[in-house]
PLY file of the C-alpha trace (Angstrom):
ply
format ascii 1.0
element vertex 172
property float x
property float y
property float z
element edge 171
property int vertex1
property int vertex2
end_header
-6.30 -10.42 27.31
-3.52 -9.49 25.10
0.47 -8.90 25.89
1.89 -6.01 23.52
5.40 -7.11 23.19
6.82 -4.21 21.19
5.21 -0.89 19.86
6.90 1.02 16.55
4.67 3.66 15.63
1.30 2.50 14.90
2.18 -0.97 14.82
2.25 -3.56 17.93
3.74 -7.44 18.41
0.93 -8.62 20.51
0.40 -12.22 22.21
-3.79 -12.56 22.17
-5.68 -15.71 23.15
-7.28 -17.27 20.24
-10.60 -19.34 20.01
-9.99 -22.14 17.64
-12.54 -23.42 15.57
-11.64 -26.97 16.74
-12.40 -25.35 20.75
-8.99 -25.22 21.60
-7.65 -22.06 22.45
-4.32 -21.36 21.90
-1.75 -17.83 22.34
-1.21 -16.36 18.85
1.41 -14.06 18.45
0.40 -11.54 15.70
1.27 -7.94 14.08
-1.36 -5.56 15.50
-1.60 -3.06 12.19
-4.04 -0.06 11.39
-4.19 -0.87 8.05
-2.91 1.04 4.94
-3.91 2.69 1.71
-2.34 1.60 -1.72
-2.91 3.98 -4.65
-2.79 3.51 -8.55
-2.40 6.79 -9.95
-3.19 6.86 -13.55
-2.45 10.26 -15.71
-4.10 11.31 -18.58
-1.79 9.41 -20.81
-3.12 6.61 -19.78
1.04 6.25 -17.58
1.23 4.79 -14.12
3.38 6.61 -11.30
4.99 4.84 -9.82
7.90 4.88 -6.86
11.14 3.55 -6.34
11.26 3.27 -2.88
14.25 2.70 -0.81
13.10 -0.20 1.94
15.24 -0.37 4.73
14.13 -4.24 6.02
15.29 -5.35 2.84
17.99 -2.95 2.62
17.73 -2.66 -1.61
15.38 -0.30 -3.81
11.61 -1.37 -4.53
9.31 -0.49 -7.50
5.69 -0.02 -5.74
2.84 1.73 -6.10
2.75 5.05 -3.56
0.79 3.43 -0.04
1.13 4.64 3.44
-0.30 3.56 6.73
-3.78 4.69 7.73
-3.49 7.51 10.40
-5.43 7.22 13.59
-8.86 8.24 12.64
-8.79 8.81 9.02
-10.35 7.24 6.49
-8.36 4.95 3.92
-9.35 7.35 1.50
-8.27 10.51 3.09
-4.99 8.43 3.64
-4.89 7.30 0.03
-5.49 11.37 -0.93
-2.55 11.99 1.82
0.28 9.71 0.66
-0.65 10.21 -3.21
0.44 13.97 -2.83
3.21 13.10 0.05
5.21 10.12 -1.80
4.44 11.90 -5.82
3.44 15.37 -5.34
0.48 14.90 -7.15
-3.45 15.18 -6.36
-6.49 13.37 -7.88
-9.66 14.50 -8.47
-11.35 10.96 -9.67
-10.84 8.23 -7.22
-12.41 4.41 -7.73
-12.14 2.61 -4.92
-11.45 -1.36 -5.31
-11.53 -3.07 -2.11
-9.23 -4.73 -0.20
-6.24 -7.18 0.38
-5.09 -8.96 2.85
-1.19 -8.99 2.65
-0.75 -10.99 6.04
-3.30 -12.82 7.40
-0.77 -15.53 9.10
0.27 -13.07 11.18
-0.71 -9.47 10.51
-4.17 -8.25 10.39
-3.05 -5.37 7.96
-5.92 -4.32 5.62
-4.66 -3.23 2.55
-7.52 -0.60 0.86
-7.24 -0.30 -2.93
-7.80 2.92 -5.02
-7.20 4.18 -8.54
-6.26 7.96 -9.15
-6.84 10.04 -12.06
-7.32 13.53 -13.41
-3.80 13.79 -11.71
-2.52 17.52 -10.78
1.18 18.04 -9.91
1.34 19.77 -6.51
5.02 18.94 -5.90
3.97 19.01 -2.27
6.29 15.91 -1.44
6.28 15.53 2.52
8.39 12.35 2.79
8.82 10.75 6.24
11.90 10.63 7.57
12.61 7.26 6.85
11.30 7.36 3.50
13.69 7.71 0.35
11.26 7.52 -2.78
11.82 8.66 -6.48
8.95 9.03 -8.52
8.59 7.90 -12.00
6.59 7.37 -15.07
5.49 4.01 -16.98
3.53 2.57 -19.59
0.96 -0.44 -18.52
3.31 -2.36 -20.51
6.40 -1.49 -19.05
4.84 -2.00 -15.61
3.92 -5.13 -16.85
7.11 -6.29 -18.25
8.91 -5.23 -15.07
6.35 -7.53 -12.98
7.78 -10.38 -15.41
10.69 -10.11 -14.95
10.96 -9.59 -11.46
11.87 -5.64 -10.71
8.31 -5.18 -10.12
8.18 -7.66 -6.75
6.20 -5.80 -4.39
2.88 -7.79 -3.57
0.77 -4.44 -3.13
1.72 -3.30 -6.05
0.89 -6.64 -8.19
-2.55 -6.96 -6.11
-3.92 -3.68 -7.15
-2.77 -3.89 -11.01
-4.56 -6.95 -10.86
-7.38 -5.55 -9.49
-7.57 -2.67 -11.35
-7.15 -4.36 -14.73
-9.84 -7.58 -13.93
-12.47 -4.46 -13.07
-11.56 -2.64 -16.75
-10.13 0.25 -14.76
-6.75 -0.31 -17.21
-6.45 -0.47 -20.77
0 1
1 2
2 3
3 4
4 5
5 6
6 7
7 8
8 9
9 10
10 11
11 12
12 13
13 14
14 15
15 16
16 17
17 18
18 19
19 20
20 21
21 22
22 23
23 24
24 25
25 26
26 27
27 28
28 29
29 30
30 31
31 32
32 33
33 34
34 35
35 36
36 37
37 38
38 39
39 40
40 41
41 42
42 43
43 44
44 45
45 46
46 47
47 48
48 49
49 50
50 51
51 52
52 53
53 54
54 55
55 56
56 57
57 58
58 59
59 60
60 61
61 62
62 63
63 64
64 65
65 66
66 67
67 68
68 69
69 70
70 71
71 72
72 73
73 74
74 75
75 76
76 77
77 78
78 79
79 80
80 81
81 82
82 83
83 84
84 85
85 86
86 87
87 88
88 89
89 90
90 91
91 92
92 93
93 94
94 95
95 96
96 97
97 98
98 99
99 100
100 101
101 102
102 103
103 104
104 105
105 106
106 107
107 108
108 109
109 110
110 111
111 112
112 113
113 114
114 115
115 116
116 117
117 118
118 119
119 120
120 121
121 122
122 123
123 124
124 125
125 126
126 127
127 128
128 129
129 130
130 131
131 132
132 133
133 134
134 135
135 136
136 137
137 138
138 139
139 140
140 141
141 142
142 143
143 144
144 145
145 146
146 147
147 148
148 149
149 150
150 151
151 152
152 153
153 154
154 155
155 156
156 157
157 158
158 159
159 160
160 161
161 162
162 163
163 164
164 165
165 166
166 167
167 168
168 169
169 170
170 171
């Protein structure tokens, strides 16, 4: 039986007994998550939007694809559609999905569900949660790439699906 310690949101510290593969059980302490979308919106210059994204936790400014958690009973691509136009203001008409990451598994079991964007449409329909500060800009895959380099691109999200996206030819 699990213990919730604390609840924020979606999101739950939980205690749960845990089967071992050894037989031992033992009383894991884990991030209950519902699991996220991460988008990589690609416009018809072939330029990645991106957002700089204000992160509270870390108290400084991140460079990160948009992503947003998966609201109860939608579909990670309904919430990848959501937060593209929420966190951009733009919609996509072509989406490729490409899997999934695991961001967490020592203690979260966040699933992190992948998707490129493109035929992009400004909607300027930003809808921002409260605690979300987020500017939107415009790169080249090589300045993206560059800024991964050199560290102002840290985000692990953000790397994963590039990578992703480029090993499957869905970047040039």
């Amino acid at each position: 039986m699990s213990k919730i310690i604390h609840q924020w949101k979606a999101i739950s510290l939980i205690e749960i007994p845990v089967g071992l593969p050894t037989g031992k059980t033992v009383v894991h302490t884990m991030i209950k998550h519902p699991g996220a979308s991460v988008i990589l919106p690609i416009n018809d210059n072939n330029e990645i939007i991106i957002v700089n994204q204000f992160r509270p936790s870390l108290n400084k400014w991140l460079l990160e694809l948009p992503a947003g958690t998966i609201d109860a009973g939608e579909k990670p691509l309904e919430c990848a559609q959501r937060e593209l136009e929420e966190e951009t203001g733009y919609s996509a008409k072509e989406w490729v999905e490409l899997g999934q990451v695991t961001p967490m598994a020592g203690f979260c079991d966040e699933i992190q569900h992948l998707f490129v964007a493109k035929q992009l449409s400004k909607t300027n329909r930003l809808a921002c949660d409260d605690d979300e500060v987020i500017e939107v800009l415009t790169l080249s895959l090589s300045e993206v790439e560059k800024k991964i380099i050199s560290g102002e691109i840290s985000d692990a999200k953000t790397i994963a699906c590039l990578s992703k996206a480029k090993l499957c030819g869905c970047l040039c």
